[in-house]
Backbone as CSV, one residue per row, in Angstrom:
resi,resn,N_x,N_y,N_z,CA_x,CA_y,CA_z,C_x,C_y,C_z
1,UNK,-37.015,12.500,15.428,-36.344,13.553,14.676,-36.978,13.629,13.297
2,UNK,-37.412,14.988,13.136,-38.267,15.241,11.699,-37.623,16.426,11.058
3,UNK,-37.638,16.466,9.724,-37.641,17.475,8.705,-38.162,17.020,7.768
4,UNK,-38.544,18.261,7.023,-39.308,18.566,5.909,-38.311,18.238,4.425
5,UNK,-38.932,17.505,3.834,-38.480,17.145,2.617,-38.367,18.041,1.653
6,UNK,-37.754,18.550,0.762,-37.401,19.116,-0.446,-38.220,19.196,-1.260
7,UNK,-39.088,20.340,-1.632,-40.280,20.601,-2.634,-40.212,19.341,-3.730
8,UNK,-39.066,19.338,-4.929,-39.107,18.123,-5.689,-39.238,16.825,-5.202
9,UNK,-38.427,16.477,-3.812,-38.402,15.118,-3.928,-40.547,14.711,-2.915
10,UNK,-40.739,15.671,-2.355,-41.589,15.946,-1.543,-42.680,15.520,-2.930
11,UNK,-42.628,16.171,-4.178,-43.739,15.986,-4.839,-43.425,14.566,-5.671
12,UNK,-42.553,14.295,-5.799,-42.332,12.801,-6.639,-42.836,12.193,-5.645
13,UNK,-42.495,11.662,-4.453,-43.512,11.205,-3.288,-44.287,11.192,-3.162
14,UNK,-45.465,12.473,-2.946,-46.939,12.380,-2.808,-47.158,12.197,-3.917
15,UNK,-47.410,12.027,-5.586,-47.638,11.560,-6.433,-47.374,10.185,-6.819
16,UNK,-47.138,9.268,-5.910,-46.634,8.115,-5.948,-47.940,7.319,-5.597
17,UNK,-48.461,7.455,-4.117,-50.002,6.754,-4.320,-50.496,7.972,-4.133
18,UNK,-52.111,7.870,-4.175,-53.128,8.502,-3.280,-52.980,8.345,-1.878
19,UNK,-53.406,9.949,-1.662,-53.754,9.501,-0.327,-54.726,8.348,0.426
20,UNK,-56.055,8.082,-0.142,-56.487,6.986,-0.026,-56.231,5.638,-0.021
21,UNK,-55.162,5.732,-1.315,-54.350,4.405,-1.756,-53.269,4.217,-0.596
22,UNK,-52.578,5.084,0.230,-51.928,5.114,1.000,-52.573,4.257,2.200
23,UNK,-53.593,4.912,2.984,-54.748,3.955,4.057,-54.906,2.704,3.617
24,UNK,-55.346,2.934,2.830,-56.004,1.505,2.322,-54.393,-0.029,2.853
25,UNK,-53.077,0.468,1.877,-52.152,0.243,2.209,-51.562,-0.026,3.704
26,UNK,-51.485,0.683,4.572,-51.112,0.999,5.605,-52.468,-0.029,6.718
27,UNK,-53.498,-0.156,6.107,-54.494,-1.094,6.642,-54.312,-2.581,6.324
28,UNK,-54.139,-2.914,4.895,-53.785,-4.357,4.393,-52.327,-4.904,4.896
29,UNK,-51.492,-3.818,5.158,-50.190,-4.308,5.795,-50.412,-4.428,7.330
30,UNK,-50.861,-4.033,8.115,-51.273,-4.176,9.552,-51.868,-5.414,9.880
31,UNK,-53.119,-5.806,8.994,-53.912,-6.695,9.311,-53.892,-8.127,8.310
32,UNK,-53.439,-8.206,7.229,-53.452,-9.202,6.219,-54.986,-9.685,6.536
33,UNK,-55.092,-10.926,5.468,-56.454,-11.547,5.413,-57.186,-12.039,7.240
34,UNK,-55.592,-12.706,8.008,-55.837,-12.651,8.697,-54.379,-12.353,9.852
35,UNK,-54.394,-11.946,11.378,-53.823,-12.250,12.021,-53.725,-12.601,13.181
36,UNK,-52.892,-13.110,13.753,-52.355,-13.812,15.072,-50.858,-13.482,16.232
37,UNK,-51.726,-13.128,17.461,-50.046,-12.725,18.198,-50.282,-12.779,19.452
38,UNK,-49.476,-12.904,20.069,-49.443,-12.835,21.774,-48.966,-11.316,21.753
39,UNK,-49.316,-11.204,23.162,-48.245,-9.219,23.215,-48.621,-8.981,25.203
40,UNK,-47.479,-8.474,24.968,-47.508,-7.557,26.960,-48.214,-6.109,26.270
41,UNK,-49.015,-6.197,27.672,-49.397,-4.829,27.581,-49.163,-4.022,29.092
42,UNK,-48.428,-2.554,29.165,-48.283,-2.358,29.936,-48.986,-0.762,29.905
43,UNK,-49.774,-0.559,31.551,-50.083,0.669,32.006,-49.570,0.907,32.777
44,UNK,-48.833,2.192,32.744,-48.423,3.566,33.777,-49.059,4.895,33.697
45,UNK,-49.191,4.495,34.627,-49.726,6.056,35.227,-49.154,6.716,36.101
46,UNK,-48.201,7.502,35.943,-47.106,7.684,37.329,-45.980,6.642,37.349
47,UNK,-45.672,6.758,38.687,-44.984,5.407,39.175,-46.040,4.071,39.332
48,UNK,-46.905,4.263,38.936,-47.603,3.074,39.325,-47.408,2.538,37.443
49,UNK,-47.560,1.049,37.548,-47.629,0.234,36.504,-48.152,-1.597,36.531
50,UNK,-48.774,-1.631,35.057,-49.878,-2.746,35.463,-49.626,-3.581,34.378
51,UNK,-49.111,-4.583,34.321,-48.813,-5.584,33.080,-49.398,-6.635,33.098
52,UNK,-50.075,-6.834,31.636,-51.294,-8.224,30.898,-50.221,-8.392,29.849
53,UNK,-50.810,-9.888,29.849,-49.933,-10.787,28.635,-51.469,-11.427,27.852
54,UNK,-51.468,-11.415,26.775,-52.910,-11.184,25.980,-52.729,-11.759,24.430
55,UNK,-53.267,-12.986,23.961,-53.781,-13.196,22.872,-55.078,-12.802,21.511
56,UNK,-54.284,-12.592,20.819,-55.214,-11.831,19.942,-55.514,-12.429,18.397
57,UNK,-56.768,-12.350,17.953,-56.621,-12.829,16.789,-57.600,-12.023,16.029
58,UNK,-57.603,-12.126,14.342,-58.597,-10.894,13.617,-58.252,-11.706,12.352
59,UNK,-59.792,-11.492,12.095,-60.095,-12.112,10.318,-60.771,-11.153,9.778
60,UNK,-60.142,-11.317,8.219,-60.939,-10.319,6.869,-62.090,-8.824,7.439
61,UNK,-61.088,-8.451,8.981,-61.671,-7.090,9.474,-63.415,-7.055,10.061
62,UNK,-63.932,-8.173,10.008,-64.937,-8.883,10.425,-64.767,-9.205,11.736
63,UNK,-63.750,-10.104,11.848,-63.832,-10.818,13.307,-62.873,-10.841,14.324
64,UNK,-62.752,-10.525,15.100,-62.164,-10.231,16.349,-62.246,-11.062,17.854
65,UNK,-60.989,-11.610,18.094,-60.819,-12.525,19.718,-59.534,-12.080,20.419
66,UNK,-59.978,-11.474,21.490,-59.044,-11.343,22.356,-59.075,-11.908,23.554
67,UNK,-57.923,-12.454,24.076,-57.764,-13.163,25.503,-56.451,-12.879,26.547
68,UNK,-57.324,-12.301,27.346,-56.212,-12.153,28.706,-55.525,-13.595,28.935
69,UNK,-54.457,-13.714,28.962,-53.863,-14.826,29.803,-52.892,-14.614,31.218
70,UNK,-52.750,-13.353,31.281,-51.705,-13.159,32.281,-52.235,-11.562,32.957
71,UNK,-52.536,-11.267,34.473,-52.425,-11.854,35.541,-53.140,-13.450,36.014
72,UNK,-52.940,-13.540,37.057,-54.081,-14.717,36.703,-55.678,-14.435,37.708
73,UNK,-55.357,-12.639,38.445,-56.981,-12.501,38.632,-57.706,-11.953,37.714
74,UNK,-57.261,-11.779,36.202,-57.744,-11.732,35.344,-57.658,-12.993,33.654
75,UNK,-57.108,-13.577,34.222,-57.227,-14.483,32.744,-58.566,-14.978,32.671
76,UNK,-58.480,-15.281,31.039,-59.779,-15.946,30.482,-60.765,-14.342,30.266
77,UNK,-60.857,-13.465,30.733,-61.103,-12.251,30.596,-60.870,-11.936,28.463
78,UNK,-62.040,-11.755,28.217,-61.805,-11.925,27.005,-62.803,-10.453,26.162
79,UNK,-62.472,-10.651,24.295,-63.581,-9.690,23.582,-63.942,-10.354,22.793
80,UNK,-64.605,-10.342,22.293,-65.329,-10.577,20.679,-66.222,-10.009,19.965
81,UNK,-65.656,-9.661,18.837,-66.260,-8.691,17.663,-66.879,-9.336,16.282
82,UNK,-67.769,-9.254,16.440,-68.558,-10.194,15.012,-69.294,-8.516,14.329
83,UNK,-68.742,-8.423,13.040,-68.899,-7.756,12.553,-69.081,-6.208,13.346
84,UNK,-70.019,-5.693,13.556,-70.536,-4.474,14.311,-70.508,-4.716,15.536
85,UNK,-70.885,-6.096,16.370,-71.117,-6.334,17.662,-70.027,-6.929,18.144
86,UNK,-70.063,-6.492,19.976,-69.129,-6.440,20.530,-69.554,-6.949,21.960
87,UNK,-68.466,-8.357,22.345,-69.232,-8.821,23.492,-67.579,-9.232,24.525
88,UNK,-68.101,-8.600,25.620,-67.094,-9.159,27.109,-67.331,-10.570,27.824
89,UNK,-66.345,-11.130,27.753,-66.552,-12.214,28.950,-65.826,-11.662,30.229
90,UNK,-66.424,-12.349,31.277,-66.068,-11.384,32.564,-66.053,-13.220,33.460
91,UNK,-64.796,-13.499,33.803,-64.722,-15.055,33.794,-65.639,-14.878,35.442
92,UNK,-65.030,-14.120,36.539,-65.451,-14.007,37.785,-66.848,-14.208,38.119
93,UNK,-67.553,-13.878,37.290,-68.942,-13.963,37.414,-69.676,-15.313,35.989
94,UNK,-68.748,-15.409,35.172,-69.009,-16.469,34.065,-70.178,-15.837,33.445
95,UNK,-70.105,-14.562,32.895,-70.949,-13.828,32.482,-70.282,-13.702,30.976
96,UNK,-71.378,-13.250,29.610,-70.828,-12.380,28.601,-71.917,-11.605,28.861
97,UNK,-71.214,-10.043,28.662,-72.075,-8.947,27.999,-71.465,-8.302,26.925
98,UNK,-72.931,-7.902,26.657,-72.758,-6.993,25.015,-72.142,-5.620,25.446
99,UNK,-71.371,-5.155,24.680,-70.751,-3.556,24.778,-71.575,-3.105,23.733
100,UNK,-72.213,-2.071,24.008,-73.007,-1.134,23.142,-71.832,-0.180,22.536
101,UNK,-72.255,0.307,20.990,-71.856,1.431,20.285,-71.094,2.175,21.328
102,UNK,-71.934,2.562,21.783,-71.901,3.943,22.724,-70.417,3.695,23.344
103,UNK,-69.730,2.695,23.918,-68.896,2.436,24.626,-67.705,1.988,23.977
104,UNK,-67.638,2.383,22.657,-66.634,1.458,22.069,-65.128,2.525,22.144
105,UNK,-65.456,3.795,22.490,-63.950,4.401,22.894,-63.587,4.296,24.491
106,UNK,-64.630,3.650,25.206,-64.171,3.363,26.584,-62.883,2.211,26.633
107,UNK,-62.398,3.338,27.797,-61.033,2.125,27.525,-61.094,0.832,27.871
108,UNK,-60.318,-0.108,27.120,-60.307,-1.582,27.291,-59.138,-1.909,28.936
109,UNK,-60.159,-2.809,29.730,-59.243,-3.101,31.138,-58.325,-1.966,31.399
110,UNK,-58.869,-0.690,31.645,-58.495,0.064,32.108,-57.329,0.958,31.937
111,UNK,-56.591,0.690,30.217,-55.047,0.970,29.758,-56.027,2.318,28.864
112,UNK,-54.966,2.940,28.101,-55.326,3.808,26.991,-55.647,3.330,25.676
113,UNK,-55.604,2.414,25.480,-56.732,1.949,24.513,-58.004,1.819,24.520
114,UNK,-58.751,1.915,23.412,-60.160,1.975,23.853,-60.544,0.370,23.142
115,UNK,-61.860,0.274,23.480,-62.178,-1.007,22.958,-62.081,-0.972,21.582
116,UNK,-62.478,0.184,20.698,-62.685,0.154,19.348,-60.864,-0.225,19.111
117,UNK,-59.858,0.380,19.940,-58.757,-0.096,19.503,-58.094,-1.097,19.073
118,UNK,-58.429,-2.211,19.948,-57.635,-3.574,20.440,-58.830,-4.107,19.507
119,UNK,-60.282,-3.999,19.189,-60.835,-4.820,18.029,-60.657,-4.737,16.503
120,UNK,-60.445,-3.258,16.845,-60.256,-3.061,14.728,-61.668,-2.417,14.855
121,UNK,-62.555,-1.940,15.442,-63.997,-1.473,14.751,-64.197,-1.093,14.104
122,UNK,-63.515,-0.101,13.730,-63.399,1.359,12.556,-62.558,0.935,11.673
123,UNK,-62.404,1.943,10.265,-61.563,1.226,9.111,-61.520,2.763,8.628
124,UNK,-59.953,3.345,9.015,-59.772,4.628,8.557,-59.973,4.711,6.770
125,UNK,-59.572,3.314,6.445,-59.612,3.679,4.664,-61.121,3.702,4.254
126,UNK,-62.091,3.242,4.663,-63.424,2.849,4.134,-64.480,4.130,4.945
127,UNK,-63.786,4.564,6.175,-65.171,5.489,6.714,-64.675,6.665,6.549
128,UNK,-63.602,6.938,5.794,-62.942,8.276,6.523,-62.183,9.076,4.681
129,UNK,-61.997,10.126,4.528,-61.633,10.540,3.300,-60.620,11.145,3.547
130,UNK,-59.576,11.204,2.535,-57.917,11.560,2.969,-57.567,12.824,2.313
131,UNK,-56.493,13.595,3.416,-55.841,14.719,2.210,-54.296,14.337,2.889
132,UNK,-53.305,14.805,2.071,-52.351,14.486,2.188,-51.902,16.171,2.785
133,UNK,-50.711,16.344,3.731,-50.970,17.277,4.415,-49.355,17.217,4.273
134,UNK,-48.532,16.931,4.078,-47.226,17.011,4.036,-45.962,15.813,3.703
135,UNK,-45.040,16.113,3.589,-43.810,15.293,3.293,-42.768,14.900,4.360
136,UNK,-43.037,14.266,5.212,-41.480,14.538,6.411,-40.776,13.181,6.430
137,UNK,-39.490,13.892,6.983,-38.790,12.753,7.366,-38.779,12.065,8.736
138,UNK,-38.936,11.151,8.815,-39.569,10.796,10.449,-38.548,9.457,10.616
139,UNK,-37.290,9.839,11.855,-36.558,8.464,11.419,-35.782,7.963,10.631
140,UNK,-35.389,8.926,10.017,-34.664,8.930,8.308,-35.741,8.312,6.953
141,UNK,-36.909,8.435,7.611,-37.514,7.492,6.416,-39.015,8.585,6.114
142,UNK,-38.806,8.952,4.582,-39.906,9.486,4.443,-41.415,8.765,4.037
143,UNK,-42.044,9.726,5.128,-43.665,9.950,6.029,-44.241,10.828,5.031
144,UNK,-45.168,10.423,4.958,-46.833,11.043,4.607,-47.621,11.285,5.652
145,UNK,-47.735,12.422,6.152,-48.859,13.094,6.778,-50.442,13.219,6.354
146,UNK,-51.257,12.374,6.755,-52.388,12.180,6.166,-53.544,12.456,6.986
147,UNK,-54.576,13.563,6.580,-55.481,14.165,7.740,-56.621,12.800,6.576
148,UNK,-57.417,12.528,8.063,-58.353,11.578,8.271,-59.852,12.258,8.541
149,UNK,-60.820,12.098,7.835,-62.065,12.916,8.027,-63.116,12.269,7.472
150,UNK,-64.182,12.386,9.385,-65.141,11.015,8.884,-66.436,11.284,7.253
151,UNK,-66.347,10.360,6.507,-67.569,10.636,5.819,-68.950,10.572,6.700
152,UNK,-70.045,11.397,6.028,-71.527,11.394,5.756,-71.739,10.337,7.026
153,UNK,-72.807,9.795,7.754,-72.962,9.173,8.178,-72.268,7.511,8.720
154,UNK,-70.409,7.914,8.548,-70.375,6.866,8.976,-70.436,6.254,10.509
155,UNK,-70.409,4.952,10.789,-70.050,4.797,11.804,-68.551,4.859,12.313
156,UNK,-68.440,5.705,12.851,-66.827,6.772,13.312,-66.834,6.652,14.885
157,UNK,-65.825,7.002,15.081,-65.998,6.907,16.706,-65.139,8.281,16.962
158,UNK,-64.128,8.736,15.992,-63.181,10.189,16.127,-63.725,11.376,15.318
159,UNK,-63.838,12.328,15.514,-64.049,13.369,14.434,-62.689,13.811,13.336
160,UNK,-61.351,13.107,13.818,-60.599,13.101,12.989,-59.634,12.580,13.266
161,UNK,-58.404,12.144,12.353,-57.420,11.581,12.829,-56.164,11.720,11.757
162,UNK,-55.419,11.843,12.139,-54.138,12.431,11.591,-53.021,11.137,11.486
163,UNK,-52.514,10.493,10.584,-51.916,9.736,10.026,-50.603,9.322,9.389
164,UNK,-49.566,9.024,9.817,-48.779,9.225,9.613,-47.826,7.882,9.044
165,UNK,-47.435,7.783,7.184,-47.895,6.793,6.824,-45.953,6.514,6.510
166,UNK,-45.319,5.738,6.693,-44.352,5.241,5.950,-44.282,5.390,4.000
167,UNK,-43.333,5.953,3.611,-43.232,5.525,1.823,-43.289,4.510,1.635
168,UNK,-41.695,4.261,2.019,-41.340,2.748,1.547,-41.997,1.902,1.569
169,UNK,-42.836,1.520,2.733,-43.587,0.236,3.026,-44.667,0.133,3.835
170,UNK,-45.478,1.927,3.883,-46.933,1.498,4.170,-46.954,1.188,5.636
171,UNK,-45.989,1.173,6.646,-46.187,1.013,7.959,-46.362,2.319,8.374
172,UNK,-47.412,2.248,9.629,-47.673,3.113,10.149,-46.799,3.623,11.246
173,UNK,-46.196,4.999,11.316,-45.339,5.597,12.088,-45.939,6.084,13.338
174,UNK,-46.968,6.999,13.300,-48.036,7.531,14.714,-48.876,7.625,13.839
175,UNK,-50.059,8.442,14.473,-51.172,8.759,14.723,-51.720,9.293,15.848
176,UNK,-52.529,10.293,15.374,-53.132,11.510,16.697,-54.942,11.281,16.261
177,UNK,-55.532,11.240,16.932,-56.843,11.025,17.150,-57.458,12.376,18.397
178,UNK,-58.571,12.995,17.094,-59.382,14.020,17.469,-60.557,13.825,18.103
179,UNK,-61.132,14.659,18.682,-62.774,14.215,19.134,-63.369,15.215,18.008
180,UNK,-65.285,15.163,18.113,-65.566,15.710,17.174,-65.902,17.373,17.155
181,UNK,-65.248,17.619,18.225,-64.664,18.925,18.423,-63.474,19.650,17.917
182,UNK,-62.787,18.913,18.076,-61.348,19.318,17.224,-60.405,18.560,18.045
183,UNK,-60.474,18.116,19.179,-59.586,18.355,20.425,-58.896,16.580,20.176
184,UNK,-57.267,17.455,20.684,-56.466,16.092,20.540,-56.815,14.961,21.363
185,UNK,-56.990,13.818,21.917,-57.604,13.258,22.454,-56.155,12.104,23.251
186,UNK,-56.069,11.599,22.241,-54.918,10.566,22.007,-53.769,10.741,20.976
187,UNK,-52.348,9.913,21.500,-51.543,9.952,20.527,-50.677,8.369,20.819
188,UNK,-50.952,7.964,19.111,-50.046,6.753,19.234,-48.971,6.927,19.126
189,UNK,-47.753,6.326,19.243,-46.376,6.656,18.737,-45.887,5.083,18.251
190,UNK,-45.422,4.191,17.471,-45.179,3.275,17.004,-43.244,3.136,17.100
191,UNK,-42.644,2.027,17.166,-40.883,1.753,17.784,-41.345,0.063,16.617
192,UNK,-39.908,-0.164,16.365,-39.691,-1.294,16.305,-40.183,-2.211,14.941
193,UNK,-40.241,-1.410,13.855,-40.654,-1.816,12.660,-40.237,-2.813,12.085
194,UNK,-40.994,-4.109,11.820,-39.908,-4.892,11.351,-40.863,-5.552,10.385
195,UNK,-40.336,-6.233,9.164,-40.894,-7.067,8.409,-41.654,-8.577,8.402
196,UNK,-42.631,-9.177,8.375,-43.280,-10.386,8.386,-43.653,-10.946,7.625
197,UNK,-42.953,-11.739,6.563,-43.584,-12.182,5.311,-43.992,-10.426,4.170
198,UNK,-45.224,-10.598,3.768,-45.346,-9.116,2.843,-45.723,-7.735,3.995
199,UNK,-45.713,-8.265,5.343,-46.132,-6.484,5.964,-44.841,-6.529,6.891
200,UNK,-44.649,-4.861,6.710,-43.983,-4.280,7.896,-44.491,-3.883,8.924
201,UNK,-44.820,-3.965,9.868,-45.677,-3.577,10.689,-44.748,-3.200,12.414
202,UNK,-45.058,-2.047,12.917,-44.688,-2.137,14.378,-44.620,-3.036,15.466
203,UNK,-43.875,-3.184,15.872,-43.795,-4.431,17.097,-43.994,-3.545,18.364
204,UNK,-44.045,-2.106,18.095,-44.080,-1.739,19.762,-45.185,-0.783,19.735
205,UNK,-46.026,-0.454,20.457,-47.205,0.427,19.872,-47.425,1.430,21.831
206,UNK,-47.376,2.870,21.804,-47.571,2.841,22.579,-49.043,4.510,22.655
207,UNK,-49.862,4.523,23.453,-50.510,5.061,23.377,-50.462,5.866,24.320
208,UNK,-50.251,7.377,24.395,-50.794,8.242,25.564,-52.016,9.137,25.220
209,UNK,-52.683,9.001,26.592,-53.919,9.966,26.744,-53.312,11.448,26.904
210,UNK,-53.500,12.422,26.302,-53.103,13.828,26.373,-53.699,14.231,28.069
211,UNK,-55.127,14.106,28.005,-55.943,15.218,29.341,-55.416,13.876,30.427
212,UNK,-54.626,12.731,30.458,-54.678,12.217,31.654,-52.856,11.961,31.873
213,UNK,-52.652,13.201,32.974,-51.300,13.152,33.247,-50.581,11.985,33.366
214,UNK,-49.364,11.904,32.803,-48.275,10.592,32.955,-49.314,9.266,32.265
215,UNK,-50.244,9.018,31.869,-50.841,7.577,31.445,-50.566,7.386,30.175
216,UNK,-49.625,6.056,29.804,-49.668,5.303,28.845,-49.778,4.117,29.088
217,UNK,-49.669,3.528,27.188,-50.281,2.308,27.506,-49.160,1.531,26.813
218,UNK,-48.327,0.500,26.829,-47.575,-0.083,25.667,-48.121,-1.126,25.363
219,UNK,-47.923,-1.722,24.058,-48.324,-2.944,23.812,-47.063,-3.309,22.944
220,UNK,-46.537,-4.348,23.329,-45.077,-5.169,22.746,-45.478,-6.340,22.269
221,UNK,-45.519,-6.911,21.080,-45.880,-8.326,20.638,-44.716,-8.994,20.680
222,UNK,-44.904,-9.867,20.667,-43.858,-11.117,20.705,-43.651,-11.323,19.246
223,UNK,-42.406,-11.458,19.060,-42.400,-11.427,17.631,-42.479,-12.759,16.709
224,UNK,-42.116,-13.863,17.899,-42.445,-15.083,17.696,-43.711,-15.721,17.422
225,UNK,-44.709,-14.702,17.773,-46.044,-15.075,17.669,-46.646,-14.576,16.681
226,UNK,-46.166,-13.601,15.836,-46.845,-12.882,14.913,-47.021,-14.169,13.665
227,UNK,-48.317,-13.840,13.236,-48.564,-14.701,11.962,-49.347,-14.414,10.972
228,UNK,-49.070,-13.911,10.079,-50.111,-13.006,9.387,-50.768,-14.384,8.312
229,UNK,-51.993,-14.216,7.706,-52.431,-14.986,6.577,-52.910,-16.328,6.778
230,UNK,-52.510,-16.462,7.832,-52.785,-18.366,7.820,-54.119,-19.061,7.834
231,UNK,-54.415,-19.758,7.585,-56.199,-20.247,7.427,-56.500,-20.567,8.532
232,UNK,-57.695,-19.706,8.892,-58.342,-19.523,10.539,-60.110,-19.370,10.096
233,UNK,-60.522,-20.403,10.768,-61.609,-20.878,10.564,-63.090,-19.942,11.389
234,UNK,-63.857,-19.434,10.984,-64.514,-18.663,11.473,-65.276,-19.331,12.741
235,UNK,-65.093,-20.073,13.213,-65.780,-21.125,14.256,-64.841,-21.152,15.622
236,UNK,-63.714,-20.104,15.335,-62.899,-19.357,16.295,-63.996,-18.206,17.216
237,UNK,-64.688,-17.714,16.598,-64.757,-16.544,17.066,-66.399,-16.837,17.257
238,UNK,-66.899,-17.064,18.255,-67.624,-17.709,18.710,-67.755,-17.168,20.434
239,UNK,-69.093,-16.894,20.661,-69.539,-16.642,22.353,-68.691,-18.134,23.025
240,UNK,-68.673,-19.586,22.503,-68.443,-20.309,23.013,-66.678,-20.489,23.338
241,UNK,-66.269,-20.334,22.176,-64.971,-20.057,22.661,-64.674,-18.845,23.440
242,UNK,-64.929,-18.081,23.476,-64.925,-16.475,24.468,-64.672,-16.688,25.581
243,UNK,-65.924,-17.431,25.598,-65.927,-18.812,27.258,-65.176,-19.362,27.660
244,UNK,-64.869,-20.171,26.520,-64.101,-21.308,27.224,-62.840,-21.098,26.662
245,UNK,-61.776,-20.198,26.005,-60.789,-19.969,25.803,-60.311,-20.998,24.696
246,UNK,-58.985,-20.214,24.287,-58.327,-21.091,22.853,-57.076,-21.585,23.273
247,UNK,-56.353,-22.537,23.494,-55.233,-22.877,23.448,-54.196,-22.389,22.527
């Protein structure tokens, strides 16, 4: 449930940060220096539906480990992101391969996320330039509408993306993701906001593909697992652990 805010209170609001200052925000509260979580992830497509239970971890937007743990013809099924590069373990065959550029909006194990999703690749505040596009109330809580537009040569993977930022506290409400055509592509929708130490961040995240009838994707973290900040040693994120998994 949305409405439009009141010209005055609408402009005391957007004069409060930048729009930039807003991203930037809405990025440092998501991710802190570093974080840590377990989460279900579920695909439907129809009546059909497919549930992974999956460990995840991410440092200073650099580094990236993810691990299937649940089914078990997929555990140990893993990612890793070292800076720009991006590598699969595929336990069945005891293989890693590299994921090229090219593939980084292909979806991850087959849900509506893409790989660039579930790693962090992209950094809407650093590749992308902001206009602020409106005032709403989303939830009883006023939203900043923030159009997303890639700079000059960055490395981008959307031609745009539309943003939708919390006042109070910088959590992200949705987001719609363009191709570089114009065309809607994806839409996140975010449930379940809750506080962790200094970020608010969503506990329920769910993604639908627009052109692919009935398919979403949820991802539910455990809230017990969330850990933002804690000292995590870069010797995590490693081809070798990829391999051989983290306890």
């Amino acid at each position: 449930m949305k409405s439009i805010i009141p010209l005055l209170l609408m402009s005391s609001l957007a004069h409060a940060m930048s729009p930039t200052e807003r991203v930037r925000a809405v990025e440092r509260n998501i991710e802190g220096q570093t974080f840590k979580a377990t989460a279900r992830l579920v695909v439907a497509k129809g009546d059909e539906k497919r549930e992974m239970k999956m460990r995840l971890w991410w440092k200073d937007r650099r580094l990236a480990l993810i691990q299937v743990l649940e089914p078990k013809k997929d555990r140990g099924t893993g990612n890793l992101r070292i800076g720009t590069d991006l590598w699969q373990y595929l336990p069945n065959v005891n293989r890693i391969i590299r994921i090229p550029s090219s593939m980084m909006l292909q979806s991850w194990m087959g849900s509506d996320f893409s790989n660039d999703d579930l790693v962090r690749g992209g950094s809407l505040a650093s590749d992308y330039t902001h206009k602020l596009l409106a005032t709403e109330i989303i939830d009883g809580q006023p939203t900043e509408k923030i159009e997303c537009l890639p700079k000059p040569n960055a490395p981008i993977v959307w031609g745009k993306v539309i943003l939708w930022a919390r006042v109070n506290d910088s959590a992200p409400a949705k987001e719609d993701f363009f191709s570089e055509r114009g065309e809607l592509i994806k839409e996140l929708a975010t449930k379940n906001i809750k506080k962790f130490g200094s970020h608010s961040i969503p506990t329920q995240l769910t993604m639908r593909s627009v052109k692919k009838n009935n398919s979403t994707t949820t991802i539910d973290y455990e809230e017990s697992s969330i850990e933002f900040d804690a000292p995590m040693t870069d010797d995590i994120f490693t081809q070798e652990k990829l391999r051989q998994g983290l306890n």
